[in-house]
N, C-alpha and C positions, 0 to 999 in steps of 0.2 A: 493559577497557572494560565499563562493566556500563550494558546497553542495555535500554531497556523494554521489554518486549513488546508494549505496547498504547499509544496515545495518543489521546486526544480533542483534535478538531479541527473545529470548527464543531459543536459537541455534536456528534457521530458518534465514534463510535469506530473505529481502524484498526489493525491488527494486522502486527506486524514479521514480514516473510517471513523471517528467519532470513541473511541474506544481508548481507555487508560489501563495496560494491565501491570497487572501486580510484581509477574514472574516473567520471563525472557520465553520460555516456555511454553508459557501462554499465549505469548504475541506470536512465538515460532507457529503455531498449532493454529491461530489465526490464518497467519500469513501461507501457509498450507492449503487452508482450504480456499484461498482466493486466486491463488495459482492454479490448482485445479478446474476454477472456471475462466482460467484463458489472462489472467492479471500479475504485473508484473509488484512484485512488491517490496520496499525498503523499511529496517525497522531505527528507530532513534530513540535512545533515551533523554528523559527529560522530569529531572524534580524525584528519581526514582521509578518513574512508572517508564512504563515499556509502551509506544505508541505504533502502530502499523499506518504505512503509507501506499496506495495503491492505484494502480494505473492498469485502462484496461487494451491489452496489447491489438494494435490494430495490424489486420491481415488484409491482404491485398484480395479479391473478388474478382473471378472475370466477369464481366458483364456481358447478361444474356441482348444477344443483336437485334 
């Protein structure tokens, strides 16, 4: 199976965690805990397996003067 690394989606780009799961379930449960640290994430099937794609959400800073 030759998987992309990378896909754009809504002009964003997001990046293949490296992970082929089994169950839809599994990738939800994935995709959960990557949103929990601030990432936005898309999932797609491919061949059967369930793959998670993710991007990590940039927030604006003010910067100290």
């Amino acid at each position: 199976m030759d998987i992309p690394l990378a896909r754009k989606m809504e002009g964003k780009k997001f990046m293949w965690d490296g992970g082929a799961y089994p169950t839809e379930a599994e990738a939800e449960q994935v995709m959960h805990g990557y949103e929990k640290d601030g990432f936005e994430t898309r999932m797609f099937v491919e061949e059967g397996q369930y793959l998670v794609y993710s991007r990590r959400v940039v927030t604006a800073e003010k910067a100290e003067g």
